[in-house]
N, C-alpha and C positions, 0 to 999 in steps of 0.2 A: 674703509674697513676699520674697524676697531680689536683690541688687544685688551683684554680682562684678565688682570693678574687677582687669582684667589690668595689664601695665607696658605691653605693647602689642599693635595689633592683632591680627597672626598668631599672639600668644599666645594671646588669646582665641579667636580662632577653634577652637585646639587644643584650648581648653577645652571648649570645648563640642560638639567635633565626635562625642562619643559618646551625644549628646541628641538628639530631633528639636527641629529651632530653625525659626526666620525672620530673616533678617539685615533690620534697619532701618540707618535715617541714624545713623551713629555707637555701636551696640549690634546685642546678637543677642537676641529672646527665644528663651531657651529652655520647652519644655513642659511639663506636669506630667509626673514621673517617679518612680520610688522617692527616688532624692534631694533630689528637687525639689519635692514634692507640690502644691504652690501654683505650681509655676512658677519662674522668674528670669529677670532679667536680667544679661547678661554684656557690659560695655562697656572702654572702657581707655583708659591715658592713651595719650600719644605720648613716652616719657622720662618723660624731666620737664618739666611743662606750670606748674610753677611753678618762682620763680627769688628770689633774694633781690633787695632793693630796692638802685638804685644809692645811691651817697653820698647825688647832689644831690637824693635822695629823703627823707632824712634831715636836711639841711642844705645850702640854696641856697649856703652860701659854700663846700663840699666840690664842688661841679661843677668850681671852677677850680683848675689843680695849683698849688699852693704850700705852699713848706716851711713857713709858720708856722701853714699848719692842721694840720700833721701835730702828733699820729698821729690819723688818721679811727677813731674807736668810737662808734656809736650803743648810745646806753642801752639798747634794745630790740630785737633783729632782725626785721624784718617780711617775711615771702613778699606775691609778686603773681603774680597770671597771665599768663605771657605774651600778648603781642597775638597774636602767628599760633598759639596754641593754644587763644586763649579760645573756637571753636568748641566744641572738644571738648568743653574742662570746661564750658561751658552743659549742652550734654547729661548727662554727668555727676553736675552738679550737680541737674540736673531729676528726673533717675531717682531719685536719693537722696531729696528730696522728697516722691514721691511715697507717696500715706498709705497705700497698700496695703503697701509695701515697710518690713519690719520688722527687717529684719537685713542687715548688710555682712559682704562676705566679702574679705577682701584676697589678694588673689595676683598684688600683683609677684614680681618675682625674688627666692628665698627667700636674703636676704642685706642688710646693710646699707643699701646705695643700697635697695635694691625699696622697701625699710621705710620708707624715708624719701619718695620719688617717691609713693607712695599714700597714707601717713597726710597727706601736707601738704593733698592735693587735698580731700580729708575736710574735715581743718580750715578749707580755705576755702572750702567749702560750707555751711559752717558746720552741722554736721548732727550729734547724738552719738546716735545709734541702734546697737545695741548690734554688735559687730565680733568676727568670728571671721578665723582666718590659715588660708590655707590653703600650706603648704610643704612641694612637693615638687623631688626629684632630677630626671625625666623628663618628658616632657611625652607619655609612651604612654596609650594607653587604662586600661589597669590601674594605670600610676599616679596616672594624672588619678582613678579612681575611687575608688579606696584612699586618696586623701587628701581627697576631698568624704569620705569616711567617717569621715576620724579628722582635726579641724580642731582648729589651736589655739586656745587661749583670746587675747584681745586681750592679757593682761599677759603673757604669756609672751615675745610680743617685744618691749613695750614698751621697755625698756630699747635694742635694738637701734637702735630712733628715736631715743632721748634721745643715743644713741652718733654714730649719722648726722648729725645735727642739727647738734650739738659741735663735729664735724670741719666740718663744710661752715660753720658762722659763723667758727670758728678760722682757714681757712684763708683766709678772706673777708677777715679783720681782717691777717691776719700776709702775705696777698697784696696786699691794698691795699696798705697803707702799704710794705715795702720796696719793691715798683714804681716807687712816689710819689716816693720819696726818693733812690735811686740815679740814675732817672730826670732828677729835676731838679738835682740835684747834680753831675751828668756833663753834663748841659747850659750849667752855670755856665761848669766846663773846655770848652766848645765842643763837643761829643760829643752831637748833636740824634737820637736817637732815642728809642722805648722799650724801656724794659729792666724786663721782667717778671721778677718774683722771686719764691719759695714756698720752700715749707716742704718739698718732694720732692725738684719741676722744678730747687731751688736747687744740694743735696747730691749730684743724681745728674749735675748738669753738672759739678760739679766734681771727682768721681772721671772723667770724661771729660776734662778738662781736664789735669788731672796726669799722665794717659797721655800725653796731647799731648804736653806737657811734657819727660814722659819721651824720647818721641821724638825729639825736638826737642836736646834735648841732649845723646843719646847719640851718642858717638863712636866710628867702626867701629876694627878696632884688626885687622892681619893676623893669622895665623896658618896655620902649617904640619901634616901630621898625616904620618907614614910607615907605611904596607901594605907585606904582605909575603904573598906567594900561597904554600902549603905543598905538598909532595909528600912524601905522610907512607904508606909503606907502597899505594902504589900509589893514596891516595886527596887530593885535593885542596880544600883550604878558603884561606879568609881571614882574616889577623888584623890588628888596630891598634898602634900598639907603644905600650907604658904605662909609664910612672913614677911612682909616689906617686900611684895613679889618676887620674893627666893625662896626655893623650893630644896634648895640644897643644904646641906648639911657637914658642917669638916665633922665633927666628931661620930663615931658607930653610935658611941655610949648616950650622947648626947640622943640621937634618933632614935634608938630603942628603945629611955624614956619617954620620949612623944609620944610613941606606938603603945608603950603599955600604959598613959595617960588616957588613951583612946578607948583603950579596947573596952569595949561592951556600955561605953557611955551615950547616952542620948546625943540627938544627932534633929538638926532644925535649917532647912532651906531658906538660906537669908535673902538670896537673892538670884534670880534667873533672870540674864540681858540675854536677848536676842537681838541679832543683827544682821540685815538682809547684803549680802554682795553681788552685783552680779559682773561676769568677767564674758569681756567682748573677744568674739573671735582674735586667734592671732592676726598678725598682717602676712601680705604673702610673702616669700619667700626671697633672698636673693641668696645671693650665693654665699656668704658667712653664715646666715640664719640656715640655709640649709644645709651646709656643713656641720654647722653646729648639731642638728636635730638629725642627722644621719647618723653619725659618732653616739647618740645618746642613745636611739636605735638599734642598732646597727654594729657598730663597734669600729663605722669604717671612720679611715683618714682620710684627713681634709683633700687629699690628694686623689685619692680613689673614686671622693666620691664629685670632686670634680672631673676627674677622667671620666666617669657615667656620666655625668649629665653632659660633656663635649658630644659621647657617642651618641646620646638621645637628641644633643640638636643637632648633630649634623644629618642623624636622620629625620629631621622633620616634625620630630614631637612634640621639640617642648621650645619654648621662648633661648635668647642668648645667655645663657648662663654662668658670665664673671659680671652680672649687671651688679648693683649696689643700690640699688633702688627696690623700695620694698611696694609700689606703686605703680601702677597702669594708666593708662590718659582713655579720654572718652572712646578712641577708635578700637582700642584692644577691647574696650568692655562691650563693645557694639559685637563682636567676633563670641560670646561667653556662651550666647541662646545656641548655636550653629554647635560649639563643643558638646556640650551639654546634652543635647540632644543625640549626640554620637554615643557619649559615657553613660548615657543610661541605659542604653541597649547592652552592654556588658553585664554580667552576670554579678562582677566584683564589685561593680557601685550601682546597682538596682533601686538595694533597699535604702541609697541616701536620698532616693527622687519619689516625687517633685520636692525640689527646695520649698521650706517655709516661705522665704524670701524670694520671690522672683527673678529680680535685678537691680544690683550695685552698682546700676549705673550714676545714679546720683548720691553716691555714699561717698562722702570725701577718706573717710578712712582708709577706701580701698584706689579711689578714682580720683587722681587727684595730679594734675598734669603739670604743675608747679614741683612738684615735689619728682616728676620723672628727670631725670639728668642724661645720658649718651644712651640708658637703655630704663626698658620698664620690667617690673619684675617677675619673677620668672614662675610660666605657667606653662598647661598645654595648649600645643595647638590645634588647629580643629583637623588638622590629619592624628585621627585617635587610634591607635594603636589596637592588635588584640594583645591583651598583658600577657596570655601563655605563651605569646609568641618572641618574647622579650628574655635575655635572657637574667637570670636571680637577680644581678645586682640589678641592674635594668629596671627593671618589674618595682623592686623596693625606691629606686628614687623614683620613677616616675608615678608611683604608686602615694609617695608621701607628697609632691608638687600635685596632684590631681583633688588628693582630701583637703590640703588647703586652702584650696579656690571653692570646691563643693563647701566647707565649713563656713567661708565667706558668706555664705547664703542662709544660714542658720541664725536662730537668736540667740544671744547671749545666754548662759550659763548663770544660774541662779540659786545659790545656796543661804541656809538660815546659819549662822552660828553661832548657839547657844552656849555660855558660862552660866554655870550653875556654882555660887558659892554657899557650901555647907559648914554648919558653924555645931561644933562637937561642944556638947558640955559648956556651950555658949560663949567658947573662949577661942579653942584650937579651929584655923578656919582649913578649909578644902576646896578646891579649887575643879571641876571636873568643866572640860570641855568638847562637844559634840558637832558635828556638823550635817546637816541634812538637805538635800538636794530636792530641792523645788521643783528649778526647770533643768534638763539636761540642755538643753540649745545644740550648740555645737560638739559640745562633748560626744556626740553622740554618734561623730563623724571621726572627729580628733580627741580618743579618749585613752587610747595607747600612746601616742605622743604626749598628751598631757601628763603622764605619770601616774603608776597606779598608786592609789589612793587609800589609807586605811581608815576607812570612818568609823568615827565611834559613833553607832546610833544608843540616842539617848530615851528614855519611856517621858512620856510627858510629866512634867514637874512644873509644881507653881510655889509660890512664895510662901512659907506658913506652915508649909505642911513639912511632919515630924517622924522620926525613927530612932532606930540604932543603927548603933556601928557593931557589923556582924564579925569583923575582924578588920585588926591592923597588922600592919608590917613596914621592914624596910627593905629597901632594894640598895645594895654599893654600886659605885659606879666609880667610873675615874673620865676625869678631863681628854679631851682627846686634841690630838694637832690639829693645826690645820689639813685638809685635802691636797692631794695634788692633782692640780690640773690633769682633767683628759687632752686630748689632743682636741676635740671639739671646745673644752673653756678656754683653749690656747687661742684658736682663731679670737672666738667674744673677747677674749682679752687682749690681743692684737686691736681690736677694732675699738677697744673703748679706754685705749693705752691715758688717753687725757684724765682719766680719773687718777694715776698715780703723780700727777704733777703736783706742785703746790700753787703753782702760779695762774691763777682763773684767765687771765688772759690768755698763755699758751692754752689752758686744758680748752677752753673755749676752740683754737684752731685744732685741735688734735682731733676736736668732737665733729668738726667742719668737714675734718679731710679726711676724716674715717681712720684714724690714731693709725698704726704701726702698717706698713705695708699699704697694698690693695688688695679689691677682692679677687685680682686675676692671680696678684704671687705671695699672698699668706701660706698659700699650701706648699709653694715650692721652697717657703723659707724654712717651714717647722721642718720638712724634707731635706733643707742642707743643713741645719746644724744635727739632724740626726746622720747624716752623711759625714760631717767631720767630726763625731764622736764629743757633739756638747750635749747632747742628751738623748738620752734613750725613752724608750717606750712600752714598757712591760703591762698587759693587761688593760690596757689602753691610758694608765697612767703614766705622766711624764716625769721623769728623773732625769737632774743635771748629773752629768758624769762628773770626777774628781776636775780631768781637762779644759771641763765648761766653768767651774766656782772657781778655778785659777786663774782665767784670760781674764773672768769679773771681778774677782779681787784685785789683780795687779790691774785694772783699768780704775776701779775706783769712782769715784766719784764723777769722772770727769765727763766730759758733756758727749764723749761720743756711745758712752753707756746710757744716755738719757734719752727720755721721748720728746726732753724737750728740744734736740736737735731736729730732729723728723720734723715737731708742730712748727720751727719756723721754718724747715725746707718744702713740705708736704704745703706751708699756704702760699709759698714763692712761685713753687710749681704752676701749682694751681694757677697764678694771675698769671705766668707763660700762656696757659693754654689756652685763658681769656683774653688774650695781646694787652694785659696791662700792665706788664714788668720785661724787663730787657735779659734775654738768656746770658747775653754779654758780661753786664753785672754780678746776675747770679755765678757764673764757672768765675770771675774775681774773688769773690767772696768765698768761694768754695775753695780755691786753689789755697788763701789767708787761712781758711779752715786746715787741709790739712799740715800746714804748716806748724799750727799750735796742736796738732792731734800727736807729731813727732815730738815737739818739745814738751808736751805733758808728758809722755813716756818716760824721755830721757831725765826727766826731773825726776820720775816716780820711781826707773827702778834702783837710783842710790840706796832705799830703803824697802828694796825687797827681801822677805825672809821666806827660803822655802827647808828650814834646818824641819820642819815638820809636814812637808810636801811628798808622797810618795811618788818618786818621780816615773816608776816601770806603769803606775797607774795613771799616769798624766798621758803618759804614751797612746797613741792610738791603736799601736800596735801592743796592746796589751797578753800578756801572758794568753788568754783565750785563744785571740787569733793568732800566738807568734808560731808559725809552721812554718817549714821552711820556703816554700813556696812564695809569700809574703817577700815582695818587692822582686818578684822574675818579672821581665819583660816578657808578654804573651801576645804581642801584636802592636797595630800600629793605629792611631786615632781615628775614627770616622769625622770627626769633624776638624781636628787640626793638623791630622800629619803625625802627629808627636809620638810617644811610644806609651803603649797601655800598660801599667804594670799590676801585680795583684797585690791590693791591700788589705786581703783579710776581709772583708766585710763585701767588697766590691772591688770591681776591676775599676782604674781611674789612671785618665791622663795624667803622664808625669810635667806639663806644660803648665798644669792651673796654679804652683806659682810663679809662671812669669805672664802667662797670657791669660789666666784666670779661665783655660779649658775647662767647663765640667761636664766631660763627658765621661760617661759610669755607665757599668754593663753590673746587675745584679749580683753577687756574689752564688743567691738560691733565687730559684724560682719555683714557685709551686711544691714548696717545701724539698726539692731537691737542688744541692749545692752543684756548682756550674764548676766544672773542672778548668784547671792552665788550658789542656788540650784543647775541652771543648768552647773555650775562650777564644782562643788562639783560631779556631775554624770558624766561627761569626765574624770577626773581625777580618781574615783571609778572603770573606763572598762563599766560603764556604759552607754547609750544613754540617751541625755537631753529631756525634756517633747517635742514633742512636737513645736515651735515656729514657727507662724507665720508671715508675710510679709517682711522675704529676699527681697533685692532689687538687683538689676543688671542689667547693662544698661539700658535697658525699661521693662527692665521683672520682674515682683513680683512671690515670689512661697514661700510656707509651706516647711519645713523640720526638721528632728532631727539631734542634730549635735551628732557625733561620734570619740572615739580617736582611731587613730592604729597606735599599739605600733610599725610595721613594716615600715612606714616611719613616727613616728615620727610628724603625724599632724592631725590638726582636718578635715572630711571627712563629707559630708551629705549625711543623706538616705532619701529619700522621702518615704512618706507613701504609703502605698499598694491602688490602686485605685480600688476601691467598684465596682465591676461587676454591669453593671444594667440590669435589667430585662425588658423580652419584653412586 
């Protein structure tokens, strides 16, 4: 008999849903089958139901913060089981035990984390019976079966653990200690908060920061620009007037001469270039790109809108989606006629069929199996869905991953862009530019994603031919800052961190290993530095708080605010998970690392000045949230025991700094604030009073909010609705 541990429940359930089973307390058996002939059982973690041990686990004198025990490095890292998860893995751990059961199948999420979340629970089962992998893209029936048929051997990902493993103590070591020490270092200067620091969450605040910055010191500067409207042979355009291809102007007085140079003098087409472009479908999707283009859509966060696309594959719709690969191998594009043929029966992509294009099966642009890495990228599956039956957000990601594969199949987009230069009084020149669309191609599919468009149609114009100028004028203007990143340019800029190096060699590995983060925890990064108050998010623009330009100013220069630590940990990793580097090595190096991350500090902050730092504003606990409520104990940790207290914004272990707990209960939900009380009774197993007007899209509705402890999140139950009488 064999034991299939999922990453989590609704995984398992997937798994098994093509077997006849029986659900018990915490597992499914499944029955004898061709795959199964003996039977199995199929159970799962919840995450990760193990967690590294805090310091003061390793060392009673490491519980209390102080600089002279820095740097914290335990000779040995040790996992434990959570307390609010030791349920499960009892079970777990029983099944595995059990003498009938001969074989382990693993199948968390086929990727680094899954690798790591399963084999730990193994290990602390302490169980070595022999272990097959099971990793697939989909969670369909024909996938789910197709890969019970073809499993991998244990060493084949092995390494991928040894890679997981690596990162998660590395960043244990090199997040502990800078916390520790900037922490109590800015305590010394009076600046009583905590100030978390890492190896990502460090580099990706401070390319936020320097945008700040930029803002901040940029100075608007006017400028003038002079138009001139044409009557050229009975037809009518607009031009900008240029010099040395600048079109601006510092002085009014200056412009307003032009203009009145202009007005009502002859006017001669010097020249019309046209120029044919044409632009290829995008690629498809993986999980940054489609973050990205949700956010510009949509308005959602990178977090959101991967929580949607989690619940669309776990229902069967759509490919793995934390893949990083923008590409499919021959066997997914053999699967596209089978979809297709479903999506067109829908009413909502009718009119994109039959595709121009048949099949991409021979398209390297899209098919191209060199270019696929743990996963390919993320499309539907041919369990096609009805859209009305999905629900809004639902509908919109599955809706934007479905056009991009229909687009796939479309031709390219084909516009003329015409420069028309007119030349006044044979001197003053004009600049007018047009752009007219040939062939729509794909646009045609993907034309709301591509951005609406303001074209200037221009009347046909040839060389020679002459007019006036029916009127001039000038338009002010003034210079503007830079942008601030959305939460969608945040991920792109996460992911393409190697362009802010100077060093071609590092940007080269940043570009390798996909710069800042992964595409499984970008979202969960821009998530905790909005959680510890380094930047906020108003209208989907991102701003550093005062708290955030202060940890990056007193960090400075120095290499743990750089991307260039990431591009050479992000390629060491990497050769971990290929077995061509020693994890041994790397946590040496790492340890030497944080080592010089405390003495940069302590060298730095002899020459800290905060004589112009508002310190109530550095605070997280800022005048906004200070109520009195802020810092009551309102219960007790779902994941470590420890004690929940209210921070204003969110409820949060008081444990994360010593054991780096982040577990966080929303502050609001559904634009309703979460009271001490009804804090206090989710965390107790209890149901909160009661509350009303949830908000959601257009809909308002009553409900109590609920915890379950089996995935891990808060749930709503609506009230039982009163029979009425005739």
């Amino acid at each position: 008999m064999k034991v299939l541990i999922a990453e989590k429940p609704d995984q398992a359930m997937k798994l098994a849903a093509p077997f006849r089973s029986k659900k018990s307390q915490g597992f499914i058996e499944v029955a004898s089958n061709p795959l199964f002939p003996n039977g199995a059982y199929f159970t799962w973690a919840v995450g990760h139901i193990c967690e590294l041990l805090p310091p003061e686990d390793y060392n009673p004198a490491w519980k209390s913060w102080r600089i002279e025990t820095l740097p914290i490095i335990p000779d040995q890292f040790v996992y434990r089981v959570m307390k609010s998860k030791s349920k499960q893995f009892t079970i777990i751990k029983n099944l595995l035990h059990k003498p009938e059961v001969t074989e382990i199948i693993h199948a968390g999420d086929a990727g680094r984390e899954g690798e790591l979340i399963i084999r730990n629970i193994i290990e602390m089962a302490k169980v070595t019976k022999p272990l097959k992998r099971l990793w697939i893209s989909s969670l369909t029936e024909k996938a789910v079966k197709e890969g019970f048929q073809n499993l991998m051997l244990e060493q084949d990902t092995r390494n991928l653990y040894y890679e997981a493993k690596t990162r998660a103590c590395a960043d244990w070591i090199v997040g502990m200690n800078a916390s520790r020490v900037y922490t109590l270092l800015l305590k010394q200067k009076g600046i009583s908060d905590v100030f978390s620091a890492g190896r990502v969450q460090t580099p990706t605040l401070a390319l936020i920061v320097k945008r700040e910055k930029e803002i901040a010191n940029f100075k608007s500067e006017p400028f003038w620009e002079v138009f001139a409207n044409f009557q050229i042979d009975g037809k009518q355009y607009e031009g900008k007037w240029m010099k040395d291809n600048e079109s601006r102007v510092s002085s009014k007085e200056m412009a307003e001469k032009i203009a009145a140079f202009c007005s009502n003098k002859p006017a001669e087409i010097a020249e019309v270039e046209i120029e044919r472009k044409e632009y290829q479908p995008p690629l498809l999707f993986n999980l940054s790109s489609l973050q990205a283009t949700a956010n510009k859509a949509f308005k959602f966060s990178p977090k959101k809108t991967l929580d949607v696309a989690q619940s669309l594959y776990t229902k069967g719709m759509i490919s793995y989606p934390r893949s990083d690969s923008s590409y499919i191998t021959k066997g997914e594009a053999q699967t596209i006629p089978d979809i297709f043929s479903k999506l067109q029966k829908l009413e909502d992509y009718q009119a994109y069929f039959p595709t121009p294009i048949t099949s991409i099966f021979n398209n390297f642009r899209y098919v191209n199996e060199k270019k696929v890495t743990d996963h390919y990228a993320i499309i539907p599956t041919e369990q096609v869905p009805d859209p009305n039956k999905l629900s809004g957000d639902e509908k919109k990601i599955y809706d934007l991953i479905v056009k991009r594969l229909i687009a796939a199949h479309y031709q390219p987009a084909i516009f003329n862009y015409t420069t028309v230069k007119t030349l006044v009084d044979k001197r003053a020149e004009f600049i007018t530019k047009g752009k007219v669309m040939v062939q729509e191609g794909w646009r045609k599919v993907l034309f709301q994603e591509d951005g609406k468009d303001k074209d200037v149609i221009l009347p046909p114009l040839e060389k020679g031919e002459s007019g006036v100028v029916e009127k001039s004028y000038t338009k002010e203007g003034k210079t503007q800052p830079p942008k601030r990143y959305t939460e969608g340019q945040l991920i792109t800029l996460m992911k393409t961190a190697g362009k802010h190096i100077d060093n071609d060699e590092l940007e080269k590995i940043l570009a390798k290993t996909e710069g800042l983060g992964t595409e499984a925890t970008r979202a969960g990064i821009i998530t905790m530095l909005k959680d510890r108050n380094y930047i906020k998010v108003e209208k989907n623009q991102v701003f550093a708080t005062e708290k955030g330009i202060l940890l990056i100013d007193v960090i400075g220069d120095k290499i743990l605010a750089s991307p260039e630590m990431t591009a050479k940990w992000e390629q060491r990793l990497y050769e971990i998970g290929q077995g061509q580097a020693s994890p041994a090595s790397f946590m040496l190096q790492t340890k030497k690392l944080s080592q010089k991350i405390i003495d940069d500090a302590k060298e730095q902050s002899g020459a800290w000045d905060f004589s112009n730092v508002n310190v109530e504003n550095v605070s997280s606990q800022t005048s906004k949230y200070k109520k009195k409520e802020i810092g009551t104990v309102v219960g007790t940790c779902k994941k470590c025991g420890g004690n929940v207290i209210n921070k204003g914004k969110f409820y949060g272990c008081a444990n994360y700094k010593t054991n780096g707990c982040q577990f966080t209960i929303s502050g609001k939900i559904l634009g309703k604030t979460i009271s001490n009380t009804n804090a206090g009774k989710l965390l107790s197993g209890n149901k909160t009073n009661l509350i009303k007007g949830f908000k959601k899209d257009s809909k308002t509705f009553d409900a109590y909010l609920k915890w379950n402890d089996q995935t891990q999140k808060i749930e709503f139950e609506f009230p039982a609705k009163v029979p009425t009488g005739n």
